[in-house]
LODRENTI-182923 format. One record per atom (N, C-alpha, C, O): residue number from 0; residue in one letter; atom name; x, z, y. Coordinates in nm, 3 decimals, always signed. Layout:
REM residues N
+-----+------+------+---------+---------+---------+
|  nr | rest | atom |    east |      up |   north |
+-----+------+------+---------+---------+---------+
| NUM |    A |   CA |       X |       Z |       Y |
...
+-----+------+------+---------+---------+---------+
This chain:
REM residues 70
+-----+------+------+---------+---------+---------+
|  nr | rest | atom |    east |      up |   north |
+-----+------+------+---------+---------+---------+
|   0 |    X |    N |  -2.371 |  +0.787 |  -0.230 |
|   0 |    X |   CA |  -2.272 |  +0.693 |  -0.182 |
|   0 |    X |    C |  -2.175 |  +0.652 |  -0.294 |
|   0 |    X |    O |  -2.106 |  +0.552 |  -0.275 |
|   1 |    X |    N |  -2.164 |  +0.723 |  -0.413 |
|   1 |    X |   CA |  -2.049 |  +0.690 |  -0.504 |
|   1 |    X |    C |  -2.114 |  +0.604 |  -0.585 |
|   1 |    X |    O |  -2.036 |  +0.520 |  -0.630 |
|   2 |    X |    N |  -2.229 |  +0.591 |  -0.624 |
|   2 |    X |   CA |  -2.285 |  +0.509 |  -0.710 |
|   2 |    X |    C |  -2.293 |  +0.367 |  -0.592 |
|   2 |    X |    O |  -2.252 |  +0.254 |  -0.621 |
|   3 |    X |    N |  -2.341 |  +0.397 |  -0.488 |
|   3 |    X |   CA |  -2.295 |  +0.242 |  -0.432 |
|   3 |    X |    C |  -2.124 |  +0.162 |  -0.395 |
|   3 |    X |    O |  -2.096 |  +0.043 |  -0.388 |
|   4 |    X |    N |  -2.038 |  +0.286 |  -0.377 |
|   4 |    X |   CA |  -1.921 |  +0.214 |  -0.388 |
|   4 |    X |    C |  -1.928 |  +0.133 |  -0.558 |
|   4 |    X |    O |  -1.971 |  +0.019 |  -0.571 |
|   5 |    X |    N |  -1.879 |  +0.214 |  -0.671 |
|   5 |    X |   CA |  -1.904 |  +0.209 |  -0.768 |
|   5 |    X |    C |  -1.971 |  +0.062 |  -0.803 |
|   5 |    X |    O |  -1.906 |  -0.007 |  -0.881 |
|   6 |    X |    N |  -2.082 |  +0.013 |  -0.757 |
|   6 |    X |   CA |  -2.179 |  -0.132 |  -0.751 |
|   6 |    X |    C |  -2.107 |  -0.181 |  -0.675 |
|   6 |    X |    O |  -2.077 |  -0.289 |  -0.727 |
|   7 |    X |    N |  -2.026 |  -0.166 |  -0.525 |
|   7 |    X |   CA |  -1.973 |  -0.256 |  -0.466 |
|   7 |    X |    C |  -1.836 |  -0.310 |  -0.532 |
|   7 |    X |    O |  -1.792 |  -0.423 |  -0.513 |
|   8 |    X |    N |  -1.766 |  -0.198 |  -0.623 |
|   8 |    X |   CA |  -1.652 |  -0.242 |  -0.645 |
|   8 |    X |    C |  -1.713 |  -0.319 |  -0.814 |
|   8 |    X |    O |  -1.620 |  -0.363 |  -0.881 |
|   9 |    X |    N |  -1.792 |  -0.327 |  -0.851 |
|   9 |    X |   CA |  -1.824 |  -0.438 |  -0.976 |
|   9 |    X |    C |  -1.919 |  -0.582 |  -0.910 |
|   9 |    X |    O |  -1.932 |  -0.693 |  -0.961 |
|  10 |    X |    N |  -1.959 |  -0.544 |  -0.817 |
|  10 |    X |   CA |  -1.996 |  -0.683 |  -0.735 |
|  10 |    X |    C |  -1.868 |  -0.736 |  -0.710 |
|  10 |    X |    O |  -1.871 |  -0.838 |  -0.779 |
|  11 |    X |    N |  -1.737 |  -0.733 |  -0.646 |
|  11 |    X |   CA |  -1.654 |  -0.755 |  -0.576 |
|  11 |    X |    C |  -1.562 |  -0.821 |  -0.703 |
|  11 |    X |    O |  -1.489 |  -0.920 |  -0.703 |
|  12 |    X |    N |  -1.590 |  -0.738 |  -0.796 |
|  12 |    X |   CA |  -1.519 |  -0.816 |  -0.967 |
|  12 |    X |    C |  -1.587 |  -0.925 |  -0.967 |
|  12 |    X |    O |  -1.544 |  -1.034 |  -0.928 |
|  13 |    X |    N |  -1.703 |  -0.900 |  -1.013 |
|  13 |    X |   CA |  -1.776 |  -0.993 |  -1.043 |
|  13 |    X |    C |  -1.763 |  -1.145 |  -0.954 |
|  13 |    X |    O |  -1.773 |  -1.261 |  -0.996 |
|  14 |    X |    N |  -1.738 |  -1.098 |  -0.828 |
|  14 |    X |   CA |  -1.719 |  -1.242 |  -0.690 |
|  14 |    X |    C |  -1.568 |  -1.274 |  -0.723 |
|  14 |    X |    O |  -1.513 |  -1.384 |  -0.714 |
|  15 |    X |    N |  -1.513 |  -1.150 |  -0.765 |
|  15 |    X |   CA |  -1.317 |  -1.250 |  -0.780 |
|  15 |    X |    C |  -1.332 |  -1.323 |  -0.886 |
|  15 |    X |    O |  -1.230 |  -1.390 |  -0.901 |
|  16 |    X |    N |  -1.429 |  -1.348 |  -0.990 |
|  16 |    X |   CA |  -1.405 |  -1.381 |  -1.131 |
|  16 |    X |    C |  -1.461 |  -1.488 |  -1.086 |
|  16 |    X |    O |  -1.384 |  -1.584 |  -1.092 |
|  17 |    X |    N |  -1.580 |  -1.516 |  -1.037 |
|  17 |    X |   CA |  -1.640 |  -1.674 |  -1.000 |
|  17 |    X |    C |  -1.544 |  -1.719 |  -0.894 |
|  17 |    X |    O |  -1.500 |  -1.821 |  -0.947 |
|  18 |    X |    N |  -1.496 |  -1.711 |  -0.804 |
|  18 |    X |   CA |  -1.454 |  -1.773 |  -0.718 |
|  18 |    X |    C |  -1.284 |  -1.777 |  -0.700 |
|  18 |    X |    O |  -1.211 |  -1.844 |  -0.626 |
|  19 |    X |    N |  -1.253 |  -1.659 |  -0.816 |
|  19 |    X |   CA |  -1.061 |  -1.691 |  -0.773 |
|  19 |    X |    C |  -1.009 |  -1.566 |  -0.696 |
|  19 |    X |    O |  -1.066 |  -1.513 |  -0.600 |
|  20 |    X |    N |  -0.884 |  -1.526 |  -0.758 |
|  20 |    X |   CA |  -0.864 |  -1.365 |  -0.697 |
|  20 |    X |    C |  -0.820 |  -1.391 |  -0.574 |
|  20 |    X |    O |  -0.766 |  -1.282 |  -0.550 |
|  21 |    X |    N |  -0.802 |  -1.458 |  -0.475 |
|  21 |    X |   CA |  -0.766 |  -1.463 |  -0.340 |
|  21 |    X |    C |  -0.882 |  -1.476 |  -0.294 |
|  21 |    X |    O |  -0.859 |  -1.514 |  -0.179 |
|  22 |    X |    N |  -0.988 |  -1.469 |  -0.305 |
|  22 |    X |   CA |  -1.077 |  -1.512 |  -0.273 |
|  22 |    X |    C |  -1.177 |  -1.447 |  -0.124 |
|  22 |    X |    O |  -1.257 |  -1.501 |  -0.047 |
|  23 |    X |    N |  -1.117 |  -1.290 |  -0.139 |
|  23 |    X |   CA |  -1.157 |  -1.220 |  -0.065 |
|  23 |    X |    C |  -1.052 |  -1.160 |  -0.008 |
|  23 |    X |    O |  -1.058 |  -1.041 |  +0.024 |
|  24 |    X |    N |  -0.969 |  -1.217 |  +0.007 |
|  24 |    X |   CA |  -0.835 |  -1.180 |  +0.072 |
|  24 |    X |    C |  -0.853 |  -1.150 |  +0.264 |
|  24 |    X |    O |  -0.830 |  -1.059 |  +0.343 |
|  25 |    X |    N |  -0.908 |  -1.291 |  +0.269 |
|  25 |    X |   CA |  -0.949 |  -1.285 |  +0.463 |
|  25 |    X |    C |  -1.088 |  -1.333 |  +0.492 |
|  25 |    X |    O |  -1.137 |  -1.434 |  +0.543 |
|  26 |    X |    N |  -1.141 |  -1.204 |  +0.429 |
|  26 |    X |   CA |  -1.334 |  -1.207 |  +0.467 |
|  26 |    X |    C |  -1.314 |  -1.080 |  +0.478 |
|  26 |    X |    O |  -1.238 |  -1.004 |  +0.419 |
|  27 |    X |    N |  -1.423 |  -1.057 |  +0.592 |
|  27 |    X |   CA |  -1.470 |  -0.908 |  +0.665 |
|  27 |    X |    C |  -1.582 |  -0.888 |  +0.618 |
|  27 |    X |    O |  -1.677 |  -0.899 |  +0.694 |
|  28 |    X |    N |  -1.599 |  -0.863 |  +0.520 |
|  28 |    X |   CA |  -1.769 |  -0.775 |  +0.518 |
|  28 |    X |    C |  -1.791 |  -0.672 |  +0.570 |
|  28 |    X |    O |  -1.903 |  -0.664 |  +0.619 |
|  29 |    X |    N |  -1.700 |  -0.547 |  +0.585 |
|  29 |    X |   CA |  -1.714 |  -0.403 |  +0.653 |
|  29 |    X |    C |  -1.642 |  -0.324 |  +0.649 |
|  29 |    X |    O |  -1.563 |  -0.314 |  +0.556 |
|  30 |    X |    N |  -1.649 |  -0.217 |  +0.782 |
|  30 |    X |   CA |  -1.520 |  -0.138 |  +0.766 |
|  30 |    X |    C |  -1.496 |  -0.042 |  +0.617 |
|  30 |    X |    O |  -1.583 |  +0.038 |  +0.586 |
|  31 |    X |    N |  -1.401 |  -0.054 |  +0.550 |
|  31 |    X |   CA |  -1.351 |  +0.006 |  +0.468 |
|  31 |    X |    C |  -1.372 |  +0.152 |  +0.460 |
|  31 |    X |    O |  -1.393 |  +0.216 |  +0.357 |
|  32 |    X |    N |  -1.366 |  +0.186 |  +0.556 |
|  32 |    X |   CA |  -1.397 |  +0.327 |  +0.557 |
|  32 |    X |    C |  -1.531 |  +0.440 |  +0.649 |
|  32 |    X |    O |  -1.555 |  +0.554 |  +0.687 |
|  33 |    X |    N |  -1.581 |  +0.304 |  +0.643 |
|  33 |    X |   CA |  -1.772 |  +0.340 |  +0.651 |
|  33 |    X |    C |  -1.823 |  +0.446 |  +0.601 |
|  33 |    X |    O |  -1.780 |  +0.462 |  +0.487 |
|  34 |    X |    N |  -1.905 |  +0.537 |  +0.637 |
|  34 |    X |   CA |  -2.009 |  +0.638 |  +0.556 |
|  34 |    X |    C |  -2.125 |  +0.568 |  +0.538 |
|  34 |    X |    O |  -2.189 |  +0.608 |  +0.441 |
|  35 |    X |    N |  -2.183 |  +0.462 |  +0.607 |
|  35 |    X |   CA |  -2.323 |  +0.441 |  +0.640 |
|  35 |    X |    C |  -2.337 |  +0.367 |  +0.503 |
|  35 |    X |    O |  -2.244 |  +0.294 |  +0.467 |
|  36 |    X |    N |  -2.443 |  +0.381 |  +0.429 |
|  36 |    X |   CA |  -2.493 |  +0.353 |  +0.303 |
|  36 |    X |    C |  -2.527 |  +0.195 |  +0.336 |
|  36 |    X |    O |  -2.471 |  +0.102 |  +0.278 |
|  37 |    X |    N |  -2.619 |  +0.182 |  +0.429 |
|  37 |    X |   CA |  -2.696 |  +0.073 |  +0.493 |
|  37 |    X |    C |  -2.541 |  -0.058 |  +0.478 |
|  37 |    X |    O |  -2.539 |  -0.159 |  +0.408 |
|  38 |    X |    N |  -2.480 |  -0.031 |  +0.529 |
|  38 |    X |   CA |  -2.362 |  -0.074 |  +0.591 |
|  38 |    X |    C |  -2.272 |  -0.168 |  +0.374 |
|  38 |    X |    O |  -2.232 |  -0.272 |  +0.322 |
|  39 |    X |    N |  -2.290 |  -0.067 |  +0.356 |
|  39 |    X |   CA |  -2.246 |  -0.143 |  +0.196 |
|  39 |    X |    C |  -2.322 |  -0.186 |  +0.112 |
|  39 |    X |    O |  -2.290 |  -0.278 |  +0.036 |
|  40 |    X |    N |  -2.468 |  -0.109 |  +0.109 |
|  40 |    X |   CA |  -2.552 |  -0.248 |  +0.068 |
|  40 |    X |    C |  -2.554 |  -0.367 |  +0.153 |
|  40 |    X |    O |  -2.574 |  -0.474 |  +0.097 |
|  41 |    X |    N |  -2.546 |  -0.366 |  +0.212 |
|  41 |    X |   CA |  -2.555 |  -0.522 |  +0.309 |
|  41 |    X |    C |  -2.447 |  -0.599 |  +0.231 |
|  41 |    X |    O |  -2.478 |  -0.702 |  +0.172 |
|  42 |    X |    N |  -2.295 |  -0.542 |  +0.229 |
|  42 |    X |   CA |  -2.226 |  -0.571 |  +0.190 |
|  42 |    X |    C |  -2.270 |  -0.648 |  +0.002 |
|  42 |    X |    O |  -2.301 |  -0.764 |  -0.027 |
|  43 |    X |    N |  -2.261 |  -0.564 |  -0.061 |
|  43 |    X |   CA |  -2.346 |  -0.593 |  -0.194 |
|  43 |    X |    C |  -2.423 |  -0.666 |  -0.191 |
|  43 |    X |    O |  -2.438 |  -0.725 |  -0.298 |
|  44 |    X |    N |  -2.513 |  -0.704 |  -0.081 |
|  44 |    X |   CA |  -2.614 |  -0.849 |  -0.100 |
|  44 |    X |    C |  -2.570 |  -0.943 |  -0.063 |
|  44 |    X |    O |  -2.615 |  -1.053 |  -0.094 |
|  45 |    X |    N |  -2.466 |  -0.922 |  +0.018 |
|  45 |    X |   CA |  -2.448 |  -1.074 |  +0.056 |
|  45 |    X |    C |  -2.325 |  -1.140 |  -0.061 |
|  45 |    X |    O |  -2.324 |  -1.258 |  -0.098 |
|  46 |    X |    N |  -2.229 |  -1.038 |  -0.105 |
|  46 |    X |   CA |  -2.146 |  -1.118 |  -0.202 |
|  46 |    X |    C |  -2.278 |  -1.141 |  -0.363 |
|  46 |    X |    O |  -2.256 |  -1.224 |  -0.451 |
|  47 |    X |    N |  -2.373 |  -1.071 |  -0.363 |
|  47 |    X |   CA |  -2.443 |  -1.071 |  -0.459 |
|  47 |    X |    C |  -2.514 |  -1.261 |  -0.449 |
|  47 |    X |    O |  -2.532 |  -1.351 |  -0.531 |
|  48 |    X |    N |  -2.531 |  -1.249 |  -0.329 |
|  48 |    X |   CA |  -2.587 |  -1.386 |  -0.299 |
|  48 |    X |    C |  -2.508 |  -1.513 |  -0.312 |
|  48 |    X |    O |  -2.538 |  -1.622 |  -0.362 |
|  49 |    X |    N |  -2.379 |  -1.463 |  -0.245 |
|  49 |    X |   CA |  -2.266 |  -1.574 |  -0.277 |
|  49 |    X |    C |  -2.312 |  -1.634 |  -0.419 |
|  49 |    X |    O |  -2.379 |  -1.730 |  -0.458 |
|  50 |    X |    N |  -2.242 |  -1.527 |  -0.476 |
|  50 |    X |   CA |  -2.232 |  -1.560 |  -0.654 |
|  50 |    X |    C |  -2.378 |  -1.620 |  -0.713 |
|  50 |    X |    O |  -2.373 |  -1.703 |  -0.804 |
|  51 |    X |    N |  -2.520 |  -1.572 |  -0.655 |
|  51 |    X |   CA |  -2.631 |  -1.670 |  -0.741 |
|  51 |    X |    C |  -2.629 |  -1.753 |  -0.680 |
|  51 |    X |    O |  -2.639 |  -1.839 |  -0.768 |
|  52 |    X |    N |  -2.621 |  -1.850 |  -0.518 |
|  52 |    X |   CA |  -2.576 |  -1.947 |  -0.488 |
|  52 |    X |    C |  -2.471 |  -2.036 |  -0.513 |
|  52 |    X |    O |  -2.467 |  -2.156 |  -0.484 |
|  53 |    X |    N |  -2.358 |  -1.945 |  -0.590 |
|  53 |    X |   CA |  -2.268 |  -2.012 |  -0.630 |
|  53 |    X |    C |  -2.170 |  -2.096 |  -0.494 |
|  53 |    X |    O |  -2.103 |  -2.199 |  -0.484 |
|  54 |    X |    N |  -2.214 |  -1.969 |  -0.396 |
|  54 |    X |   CA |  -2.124 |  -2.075 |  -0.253 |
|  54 |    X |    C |  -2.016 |  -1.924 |  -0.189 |
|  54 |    X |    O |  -2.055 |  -1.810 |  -0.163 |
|  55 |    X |    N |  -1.870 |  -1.983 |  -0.181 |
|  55 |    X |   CA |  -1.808 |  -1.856 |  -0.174 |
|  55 |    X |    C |  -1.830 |  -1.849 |  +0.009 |
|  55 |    X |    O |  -1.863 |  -1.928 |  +0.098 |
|  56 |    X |    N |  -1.783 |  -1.684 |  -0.002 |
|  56 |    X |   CA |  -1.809 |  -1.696 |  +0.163 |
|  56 |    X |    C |  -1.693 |  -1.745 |  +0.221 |
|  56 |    X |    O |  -1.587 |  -1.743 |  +0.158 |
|  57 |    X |    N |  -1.704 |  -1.800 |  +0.367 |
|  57 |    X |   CA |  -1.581 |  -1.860 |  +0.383 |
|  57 |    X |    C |  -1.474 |  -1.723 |  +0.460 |
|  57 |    X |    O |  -1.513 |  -1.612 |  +0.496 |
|  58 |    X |    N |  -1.334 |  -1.783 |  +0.466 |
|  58 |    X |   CA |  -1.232 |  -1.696 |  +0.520 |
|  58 |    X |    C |  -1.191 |  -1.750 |  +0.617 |
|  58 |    X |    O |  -1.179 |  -1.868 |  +0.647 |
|  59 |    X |    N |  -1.144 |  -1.566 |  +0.717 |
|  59 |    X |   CA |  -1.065 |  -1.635 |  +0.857 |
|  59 |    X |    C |  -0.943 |  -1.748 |  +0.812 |
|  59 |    X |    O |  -0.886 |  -1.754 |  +0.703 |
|  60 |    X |    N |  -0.927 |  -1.816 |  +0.902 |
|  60 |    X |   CA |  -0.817 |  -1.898 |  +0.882 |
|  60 |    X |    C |  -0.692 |  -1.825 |  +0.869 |
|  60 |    X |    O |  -0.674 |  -1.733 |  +0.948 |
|  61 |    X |    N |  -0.618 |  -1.847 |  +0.796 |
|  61 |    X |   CA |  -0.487 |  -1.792 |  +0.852 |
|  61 |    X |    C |  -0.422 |  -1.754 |  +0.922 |
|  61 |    X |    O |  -0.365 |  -1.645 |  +0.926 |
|  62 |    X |    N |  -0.420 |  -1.877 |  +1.019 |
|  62 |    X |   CA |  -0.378 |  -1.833 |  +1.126 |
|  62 |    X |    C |  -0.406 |  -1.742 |  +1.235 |
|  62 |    X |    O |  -0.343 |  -1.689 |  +1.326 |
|  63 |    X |    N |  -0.510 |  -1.743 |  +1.198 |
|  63 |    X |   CA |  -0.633 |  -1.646 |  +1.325 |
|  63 |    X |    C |  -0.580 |  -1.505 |  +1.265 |
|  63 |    X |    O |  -0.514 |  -1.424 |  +1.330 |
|  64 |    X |    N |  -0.630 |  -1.487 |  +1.099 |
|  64 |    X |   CA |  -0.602 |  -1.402 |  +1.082 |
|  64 |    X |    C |  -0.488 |  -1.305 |  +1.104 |
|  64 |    X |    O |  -0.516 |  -1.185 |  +1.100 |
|  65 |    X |    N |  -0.341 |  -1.349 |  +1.132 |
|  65 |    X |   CA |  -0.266 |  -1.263 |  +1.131 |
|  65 |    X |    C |  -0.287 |  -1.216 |  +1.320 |
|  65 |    X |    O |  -0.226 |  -1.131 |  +1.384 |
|  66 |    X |    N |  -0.390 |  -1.304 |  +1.362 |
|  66 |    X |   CA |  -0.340 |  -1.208 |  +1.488 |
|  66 |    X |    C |  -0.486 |  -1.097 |  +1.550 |
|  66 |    X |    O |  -0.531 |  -1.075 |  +1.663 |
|  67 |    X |    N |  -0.526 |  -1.044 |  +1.400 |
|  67 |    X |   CA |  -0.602 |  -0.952 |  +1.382 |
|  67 |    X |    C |  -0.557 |  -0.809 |  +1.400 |
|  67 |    X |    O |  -0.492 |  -0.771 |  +1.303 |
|  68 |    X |    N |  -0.569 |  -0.738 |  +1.475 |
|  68 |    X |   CA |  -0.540 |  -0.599 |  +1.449 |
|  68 |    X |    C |  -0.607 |  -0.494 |  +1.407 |
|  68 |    X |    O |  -0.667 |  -0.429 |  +1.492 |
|  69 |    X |    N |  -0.615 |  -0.452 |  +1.266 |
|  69 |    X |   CA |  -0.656 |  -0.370 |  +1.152 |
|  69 |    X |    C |  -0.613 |  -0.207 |  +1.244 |
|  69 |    X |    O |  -0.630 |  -0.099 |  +1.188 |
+-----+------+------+---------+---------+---------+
């Protein structure tokens, strides 16, 4: 699991650098505090995909977002 956080947190560089450091500010890819392996590769392919598509993922709106409860 540490070698995939580890890949998720240089994928996640790698997506702020193409697309702008707010960028992942209000996108859900997964709970933060997951064990399931499955669960963060998923994560890792899909920002992996963003970036060779070159299409960012989109974010909750703002507004929506604040009436999220974390």
């Amino acid at each position: 699991m540490k070698y995939l956080r580890r890949e998720l947190n240089q994928v996640e560089k790698e997506y702020l650098k193409q697309f702008g450091e707010g960028s992942l500010n209000r996108v859900i890819l997964h709970d933060p505090d997951t064990k399931d392996k499955q669960d963060v590769q998923d994560t890792i392919d899909i920002l992996k995909e963003a970036i060779a598509k070159n299409k960012p993922l989109g974010q909750v709106p703002e507004d929506m977002w604040k009436l999220i409860a974390f």
